[in-house]
N, C-alpha and C positions, 0 to 999 in steps of 0.2 A: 797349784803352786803355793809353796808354803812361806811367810816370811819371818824371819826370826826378829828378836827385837833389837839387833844390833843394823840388818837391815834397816827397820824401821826410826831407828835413831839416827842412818845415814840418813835417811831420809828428810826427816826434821832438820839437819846439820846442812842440809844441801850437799851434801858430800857425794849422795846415791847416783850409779850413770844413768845418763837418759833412756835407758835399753826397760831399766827395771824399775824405772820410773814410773813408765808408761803402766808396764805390767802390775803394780803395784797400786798406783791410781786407781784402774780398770778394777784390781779387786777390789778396795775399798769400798765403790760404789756398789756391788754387789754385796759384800759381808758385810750386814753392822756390827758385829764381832771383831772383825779385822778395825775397821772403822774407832771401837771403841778403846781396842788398843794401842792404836796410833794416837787419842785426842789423849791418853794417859802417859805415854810417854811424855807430852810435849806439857810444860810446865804452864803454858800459858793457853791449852787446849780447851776446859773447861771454859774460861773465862770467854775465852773467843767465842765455841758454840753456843754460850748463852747471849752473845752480843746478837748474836747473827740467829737465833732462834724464830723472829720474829718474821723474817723475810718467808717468802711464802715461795715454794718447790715447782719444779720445771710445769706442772699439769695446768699454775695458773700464770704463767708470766702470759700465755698469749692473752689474758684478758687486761696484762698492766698496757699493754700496745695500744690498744683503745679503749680504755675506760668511759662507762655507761654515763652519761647526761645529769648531770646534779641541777636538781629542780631548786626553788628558792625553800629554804627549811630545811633540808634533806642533808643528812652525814655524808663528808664528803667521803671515797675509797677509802679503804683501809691501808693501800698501799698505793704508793706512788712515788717521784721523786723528792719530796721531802720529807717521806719515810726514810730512803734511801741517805739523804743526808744526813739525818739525826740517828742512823746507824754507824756513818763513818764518822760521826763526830760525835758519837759514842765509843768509838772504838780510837778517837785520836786522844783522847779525854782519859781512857784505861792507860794508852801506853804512856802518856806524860804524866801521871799520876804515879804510876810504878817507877819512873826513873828517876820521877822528883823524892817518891819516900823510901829508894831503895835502901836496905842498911848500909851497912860496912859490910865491905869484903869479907866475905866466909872462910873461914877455914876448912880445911879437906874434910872433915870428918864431916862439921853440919853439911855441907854438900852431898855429902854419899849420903847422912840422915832423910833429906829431902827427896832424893833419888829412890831410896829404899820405901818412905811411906808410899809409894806411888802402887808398889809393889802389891797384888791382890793374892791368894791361892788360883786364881784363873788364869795369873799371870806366867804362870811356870808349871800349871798342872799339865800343860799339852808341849811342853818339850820333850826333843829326842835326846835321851839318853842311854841308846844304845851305846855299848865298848867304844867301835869304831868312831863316832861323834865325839864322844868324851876325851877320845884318845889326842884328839884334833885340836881338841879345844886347848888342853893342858898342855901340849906341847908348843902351839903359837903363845899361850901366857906363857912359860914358863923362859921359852926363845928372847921374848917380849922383857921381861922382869932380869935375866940372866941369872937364874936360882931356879931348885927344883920346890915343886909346890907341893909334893909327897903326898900324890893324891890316893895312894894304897890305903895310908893312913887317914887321910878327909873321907874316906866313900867308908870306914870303919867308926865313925864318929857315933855314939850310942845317941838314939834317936831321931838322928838326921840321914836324910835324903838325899846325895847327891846329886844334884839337877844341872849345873852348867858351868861351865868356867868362862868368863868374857873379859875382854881390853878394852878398857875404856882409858880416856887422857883426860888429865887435870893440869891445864896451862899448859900445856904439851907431854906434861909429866905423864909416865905411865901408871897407870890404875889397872890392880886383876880383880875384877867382884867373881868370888867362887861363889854361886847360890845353892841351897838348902829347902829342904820342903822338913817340915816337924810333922809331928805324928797327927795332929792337925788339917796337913798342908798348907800352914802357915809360912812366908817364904823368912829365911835366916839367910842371913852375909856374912860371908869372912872379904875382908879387903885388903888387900897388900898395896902402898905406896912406892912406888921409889923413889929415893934419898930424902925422906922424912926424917931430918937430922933433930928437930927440934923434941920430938918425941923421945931422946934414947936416953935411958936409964931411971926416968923416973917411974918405971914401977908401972901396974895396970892402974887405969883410971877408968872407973863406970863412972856413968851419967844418963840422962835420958834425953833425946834431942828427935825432934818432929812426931812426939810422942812412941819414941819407938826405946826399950833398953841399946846401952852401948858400953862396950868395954874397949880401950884402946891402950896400945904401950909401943916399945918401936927399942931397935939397937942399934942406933945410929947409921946403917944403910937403909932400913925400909919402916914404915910405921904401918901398923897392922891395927884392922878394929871390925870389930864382930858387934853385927848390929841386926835387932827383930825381937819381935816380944815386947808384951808392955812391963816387966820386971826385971830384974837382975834375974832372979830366979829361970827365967828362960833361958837365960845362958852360960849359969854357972856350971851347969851338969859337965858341958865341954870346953869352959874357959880354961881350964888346967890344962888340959890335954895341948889344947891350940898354943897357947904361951910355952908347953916345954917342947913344942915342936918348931917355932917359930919364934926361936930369942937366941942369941949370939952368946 
């Protein structure tokens, strides 16, 4: 069984039912591929499995149950319970540390930036992109957005890869990330907001955010921003093309 990463973002979200939960779980422990891509979705997955790297795996817990005799001199276990404790109080220590120096509130754009560095070439090299999947895709976004996302013209894009259209939500606001693979298989975004009023008419703005290139503009219904590459140069080949296809 295969899971996509929208799957696996319910998952993180608590959203997933308990049916494919289970199944899901059950992979994980088997794939550490699957595995790796679940701890890469979750923003705070890294951090956790280094917190918890230390603890020691199912072959030895029977020897934490009784631990061997500490003579006088002698180091005491390596693990026990207050190993245990200065793991969760390393990990109460991470999450109060993040809430205490969290920034200000992000705006859309650095949020999909952060999203997007997450993003690897192995992240989207094993997507289905058969018609039938794609067709599915683009039509729940486009349902989703209420506007067509002229995906004739995105799968014609010169050097870009067609690879997935998904729904994701920003404060409940709808978000389409259409992704891209470059000749590379490096992964590229184009992202459509709805009612990104703030964005409209002033014109495209590049920048660079979570070390990734970005160009973004928006006309007063939806704010749009095309993001991957570490230059402008990665994305000017189809910055034109995307703006005269998606501006009012």
């Amino acid at each position: 069984m295969t899971f996509s990463d929208e799957t696996l973002q319910a998952y993180l979200d608590g959203t997933l039912d308990s049916e494919t939960c289970k199944a899901l779980e059950a992979a994980v422990e088997a794939d550490p591929a699957l595995e790796h891509r679940l701890i890469t979705l979750d923003p705070f997955g890294p951090a956790l499995k280094e917190i918890f790297e230390p603890l020691p795996g199912e072959d030895r817990l029977g020897t934490l149950a009784d631990p061997p005799k500490v003579e006088t001199g002698q180091a005491s276990p390596k693990y026990g319970p207050l190993a245990l404790v200065a793991v969760l109080a390393g990990l109460a220590t991470f999450g109060l540390t993040f809430w205490l120096t969290r920034p200000d509130a992000l705006n859309w754009r650095e949020q999909v930036a952060i999203y997007q560095a997450l993003y690897s070439p192995e992240t989207i090299s094993q997507l289905d992109t058969t018609p039938d999947v794609l067709d599915e895709q683009f039509a729940r976004a486009e349902a989703k957005l209420g506007r067509s996302l002229q995906r004739e013209k995105l799968a014609e894009l010169p050097g870009l890869e067609l690879k997935r259209a998904q729904i994701l939500s920003l404060g409940g606001t709808p978000l389409v990330q259409i992704v891209f693979a470059d000749p590379e298989g490096l992964p590229i975004a184009f992202c459509i907001l709805q009612g990104d009023a703030l964005s409209a008419k002033k014109g495209v703005i590049r920048g660079t955010l979570s070390g990734l290139a970005t160009a973004h503009w928006g006309d007063g219904k939806y704010g749009y921003m095309l993001v991957g590459g570490d230059s402008d140069a990665d994305l000017e080949q189809n910055l034109g093309v995307l703006t005269g296809l998606f501006q009012s």
